[in-house]
VOGU-3710 file (C-alpha; in Angstrom, 3 decimals, decimal comma):
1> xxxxxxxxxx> 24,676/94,155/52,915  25,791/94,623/56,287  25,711/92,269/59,037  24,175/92,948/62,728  25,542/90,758/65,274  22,863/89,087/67,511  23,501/88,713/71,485  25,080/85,824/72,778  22,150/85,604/75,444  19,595/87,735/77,378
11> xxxxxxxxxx> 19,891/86,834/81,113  17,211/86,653/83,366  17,422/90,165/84,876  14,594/92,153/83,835  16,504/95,071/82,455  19,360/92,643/80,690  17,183/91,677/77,475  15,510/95,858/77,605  19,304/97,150/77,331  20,497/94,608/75,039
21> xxxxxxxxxx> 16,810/95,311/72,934  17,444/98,945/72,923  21,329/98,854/71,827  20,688/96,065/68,612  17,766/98,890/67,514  20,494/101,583/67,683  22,207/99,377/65,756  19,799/98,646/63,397  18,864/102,231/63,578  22,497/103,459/62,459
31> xxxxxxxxxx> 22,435/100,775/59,338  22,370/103,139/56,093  22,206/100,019/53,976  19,252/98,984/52,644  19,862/94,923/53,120  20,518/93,979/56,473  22,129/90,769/57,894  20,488/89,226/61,137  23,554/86,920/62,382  22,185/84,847/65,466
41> xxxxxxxxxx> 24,919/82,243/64,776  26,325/82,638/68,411  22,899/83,032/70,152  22,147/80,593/72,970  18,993/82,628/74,415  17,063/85,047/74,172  13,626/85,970/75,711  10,393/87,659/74,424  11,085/91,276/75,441  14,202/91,311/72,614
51> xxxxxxxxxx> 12,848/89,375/70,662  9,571/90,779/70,384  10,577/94,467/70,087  12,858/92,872/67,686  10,276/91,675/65,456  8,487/95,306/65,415  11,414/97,267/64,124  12,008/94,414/61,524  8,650/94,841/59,882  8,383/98,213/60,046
61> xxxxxxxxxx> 11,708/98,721/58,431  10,725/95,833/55,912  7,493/98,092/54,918  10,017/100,920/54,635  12,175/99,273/51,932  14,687/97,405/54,268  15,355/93,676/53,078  16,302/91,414/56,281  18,121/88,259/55,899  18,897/85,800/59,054
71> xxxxxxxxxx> 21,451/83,763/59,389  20,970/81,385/62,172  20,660/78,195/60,106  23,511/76,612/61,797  22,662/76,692/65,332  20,113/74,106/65,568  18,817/75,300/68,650  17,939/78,948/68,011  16,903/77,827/64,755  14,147/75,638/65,851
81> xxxxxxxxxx> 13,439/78,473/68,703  12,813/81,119/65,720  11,016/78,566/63,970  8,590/77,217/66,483  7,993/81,023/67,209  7,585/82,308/64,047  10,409/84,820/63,490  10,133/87,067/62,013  7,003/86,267/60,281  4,915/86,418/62,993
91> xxxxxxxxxx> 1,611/83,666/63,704  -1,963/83,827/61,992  -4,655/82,395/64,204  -7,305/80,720/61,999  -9,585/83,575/62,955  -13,356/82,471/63,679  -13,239/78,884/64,315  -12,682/77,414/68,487  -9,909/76,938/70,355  -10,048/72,952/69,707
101> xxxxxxxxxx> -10,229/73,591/65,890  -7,371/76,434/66,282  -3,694/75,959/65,210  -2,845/78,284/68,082  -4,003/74,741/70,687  -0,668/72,903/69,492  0,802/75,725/71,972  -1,663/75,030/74,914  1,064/72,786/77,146  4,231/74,089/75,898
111> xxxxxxxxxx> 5,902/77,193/77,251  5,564/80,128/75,259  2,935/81,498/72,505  4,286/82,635/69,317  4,572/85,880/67,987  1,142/86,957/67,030  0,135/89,631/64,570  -3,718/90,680/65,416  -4,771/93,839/63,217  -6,397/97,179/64,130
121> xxxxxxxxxx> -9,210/98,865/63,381  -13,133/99,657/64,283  -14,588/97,411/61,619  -16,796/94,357/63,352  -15,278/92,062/61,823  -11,689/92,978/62,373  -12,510/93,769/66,075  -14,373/90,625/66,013  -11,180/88,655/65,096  -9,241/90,662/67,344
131> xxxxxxxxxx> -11,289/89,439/70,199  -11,149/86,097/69,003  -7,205/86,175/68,738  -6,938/87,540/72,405  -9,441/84,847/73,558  -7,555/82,306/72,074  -4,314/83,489/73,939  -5,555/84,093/76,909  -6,883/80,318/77,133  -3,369/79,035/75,817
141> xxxxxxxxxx> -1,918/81,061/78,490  -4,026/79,977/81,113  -3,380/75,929/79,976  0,103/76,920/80,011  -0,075/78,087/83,487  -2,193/76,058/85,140  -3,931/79,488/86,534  -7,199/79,315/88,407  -10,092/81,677/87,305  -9,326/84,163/89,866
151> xxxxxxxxxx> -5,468/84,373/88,812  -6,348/84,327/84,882  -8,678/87,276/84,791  -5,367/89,879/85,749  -3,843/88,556/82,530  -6,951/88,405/80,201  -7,299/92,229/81,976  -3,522/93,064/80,578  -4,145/91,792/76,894  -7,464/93,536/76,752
161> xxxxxxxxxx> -6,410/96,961/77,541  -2,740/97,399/75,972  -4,238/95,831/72,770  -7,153/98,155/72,680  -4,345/100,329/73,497  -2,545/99,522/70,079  -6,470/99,735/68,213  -7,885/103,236/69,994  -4,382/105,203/69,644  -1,564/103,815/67,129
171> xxxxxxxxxx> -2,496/104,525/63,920  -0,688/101,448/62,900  -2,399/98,614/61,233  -1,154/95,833/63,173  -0,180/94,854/66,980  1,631/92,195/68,293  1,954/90,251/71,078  4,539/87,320/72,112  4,957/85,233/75,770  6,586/83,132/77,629
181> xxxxxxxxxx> 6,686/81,002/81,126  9,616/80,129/83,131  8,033/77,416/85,604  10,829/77,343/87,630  11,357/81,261/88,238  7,501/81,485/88,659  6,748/84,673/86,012  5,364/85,191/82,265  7,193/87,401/80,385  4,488/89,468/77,978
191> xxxxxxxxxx> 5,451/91,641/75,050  3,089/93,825/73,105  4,357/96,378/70,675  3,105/97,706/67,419  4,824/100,266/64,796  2,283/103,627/64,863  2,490/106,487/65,417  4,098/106,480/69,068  2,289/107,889/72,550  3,762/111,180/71,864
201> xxxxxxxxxx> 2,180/111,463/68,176  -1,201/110,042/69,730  -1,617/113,635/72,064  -0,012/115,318/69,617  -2,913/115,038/67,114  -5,405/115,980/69,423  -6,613/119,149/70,428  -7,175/118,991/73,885  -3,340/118,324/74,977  -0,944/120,038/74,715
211> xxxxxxxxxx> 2,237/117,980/75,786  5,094/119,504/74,689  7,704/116,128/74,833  8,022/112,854/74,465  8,068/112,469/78,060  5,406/114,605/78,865  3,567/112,641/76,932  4,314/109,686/78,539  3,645/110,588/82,131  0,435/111,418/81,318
221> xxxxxxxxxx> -0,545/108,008/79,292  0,954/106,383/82,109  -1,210/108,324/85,078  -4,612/107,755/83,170  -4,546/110,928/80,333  -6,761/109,572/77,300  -6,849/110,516/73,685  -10,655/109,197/73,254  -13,738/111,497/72,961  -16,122/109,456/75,013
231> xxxxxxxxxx> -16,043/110,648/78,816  -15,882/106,820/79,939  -12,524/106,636/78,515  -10,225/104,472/79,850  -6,655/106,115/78,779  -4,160/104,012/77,545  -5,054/101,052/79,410  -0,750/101,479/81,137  -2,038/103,461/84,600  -4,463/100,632/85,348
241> xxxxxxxxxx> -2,162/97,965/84,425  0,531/99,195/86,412  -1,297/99,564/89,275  -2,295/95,698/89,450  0,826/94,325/88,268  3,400/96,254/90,064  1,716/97,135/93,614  -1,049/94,365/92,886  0,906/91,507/92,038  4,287/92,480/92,346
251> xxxxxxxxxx> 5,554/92,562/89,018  7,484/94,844/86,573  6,501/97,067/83,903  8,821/99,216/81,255  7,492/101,204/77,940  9,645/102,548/75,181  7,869/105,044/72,860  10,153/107,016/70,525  13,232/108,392/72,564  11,751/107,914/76,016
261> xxxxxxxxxx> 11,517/104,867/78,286  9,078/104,179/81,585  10,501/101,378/84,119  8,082/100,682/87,091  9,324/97,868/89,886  7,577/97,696/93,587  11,055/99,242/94,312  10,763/102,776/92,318  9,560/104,045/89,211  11,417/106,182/86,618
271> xxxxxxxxxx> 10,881/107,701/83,202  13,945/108,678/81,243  15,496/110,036/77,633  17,509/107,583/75,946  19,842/107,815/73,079  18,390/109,947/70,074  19,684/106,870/67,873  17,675/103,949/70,180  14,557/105,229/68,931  11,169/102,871/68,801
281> xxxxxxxxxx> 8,389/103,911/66,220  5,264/103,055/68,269  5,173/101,967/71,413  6,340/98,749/73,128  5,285/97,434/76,352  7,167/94,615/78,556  5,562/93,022/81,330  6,994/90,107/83,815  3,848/89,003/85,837  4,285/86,915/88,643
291> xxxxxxxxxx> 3,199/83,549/88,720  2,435/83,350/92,312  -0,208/85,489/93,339  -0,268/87,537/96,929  -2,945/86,073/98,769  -4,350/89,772/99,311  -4,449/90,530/95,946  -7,901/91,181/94,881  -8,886/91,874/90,879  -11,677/94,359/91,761
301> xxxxx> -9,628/96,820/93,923  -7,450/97,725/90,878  -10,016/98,249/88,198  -13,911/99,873/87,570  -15,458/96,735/86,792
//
């Protein structure tokens, strides 16, 4: 067994937890044993953009073959963090019943969400559950926040189309998503990832692109390019969403598919190769989405509805 050595911390700079994400799955990446050691015995914090895209890799290595162990039983307080958020696990909402009759409502007033698993597919009632699942966070969220209708619906807009992002273009069977709010900084931090088949496989397997790289492939998912059949497609749900939350609201947006990384800020916007060993199966998405909302912002002058 070999033993992977957890960060002391991820600070609050947007990119600190991404780089410190991207070197552990290098790590991880590198590990030719099949038992792997998780030692968070030094960990004081870490945020939902590690450990979310943590997660990910771990159960998509773990349907692979790859046995995971964690040893974090003696630090109390990252212990009861990875319990509360159920790492690696992940949550199961108790899928058609109400908020109020929900497990998920214990969360309503606390900080974060857990890590939720929600799965794929265009059967009614998985899509039906789906729906339910992303209902039930968004209203958590919202509780959480404090967020008036108006300031909800940009958030409820960001679930909606990365997850359908994860359901119309994967290939993978699952999705996840994982959150959390830092009152006094005044921003969520959202994670959604899943394990498919990567933005780069998605054009690859259809006929009407022809992108020839990874980042190719990306610049076009990110300016609106769609996989889908129907003319009133809708992409991959990333140009709209960075459009709102970056010149919208002000936030920040990165993407890691395979070898290749996205990072938009109001600042500048950059898509670039990363190590061939830092390499994410599927596609992960972090958001940080301001909490205070520019009082020109307007929902409708970002999106068709």
């Amino acid at each position: 067994m070999q033993t992977v050595t957890i960060p002391i911390r991820t600070h609050e700079d947007f990119g600190d937890s991404l780089s410190k994400l991207i070197t552990i799955i290098a790590v991880i990446n590198a590990v030719k044993d099949d038992r792997i050691n998780l030692d968070f015995s030094e960990a004081k914090m870490l945020n939902p953009f590690f450990l979310g895209g943590l997660v990910c890799e771990i159960i998509r290595l773990q349907s692979l073959g790859k046995t995971f162990t964690l040893n974090h039983e003696s630090n109390p307080d990252i212990h009861t963090y990875l319990k509360a958020i159920h790492f690696p696990t992940t949550f199961s909402v108790n899928e058609g019943k109400p908020l109020k009759e929900n497990s998920l409502e214990r969360y309503s007033y606390k900080t974060y969400i857990p890590i939720i698993s929600f799965k794929t597919g265009t059967d009614t009632s998985v899509s039906l559950a789906r729906e339910h699942i992303l209902s039930a966070v968004s209203e958590v969220l919202k509780n959480q926040l404090r967020f008036s209708e108006n300031q909800r619906m940009p958030l409820s807009y960001f679930l909606d189309e990365l997850t359908n992002n994860i359901n119309d273009h994967s290939g993978a069977s699952n999705g996840y998503v994982f959150a959390q709010y830092y009152p006094k900084s005044s921003y969520l931090d959202l994670c959604i990832c899943d394990g498919g088949q990567g933005i780069f496989g998605s054009f690859s397997n259809h006929p009407d692109f022809a992108t020839k790289t990874e980042a190719e492939a990306l610049l076009l998912a990110v300016t609106g390019g769609s996989t889908k059949d129907r003319p009133e497609a809708r992409g991959f749900g990333v140009s709209s969403t960075r459009n709102m939350l970056v010149n919208g609201l002000k936030g920040q947006i990165f993407i890691w598919t395979g070898g290749v990384t996205f990072l938009q800020t109001v600042e500048s916007q950059q898509i670039a190769d990363i190590s061939s060993s830092a390499f994410f199966q599927g596609t992960y998405i972090a958001i940080r989405l301001p909490t205070l909302t520019p009082g020109d912002f307007n929902f409708y002058n970002y999106t068709d509805i």
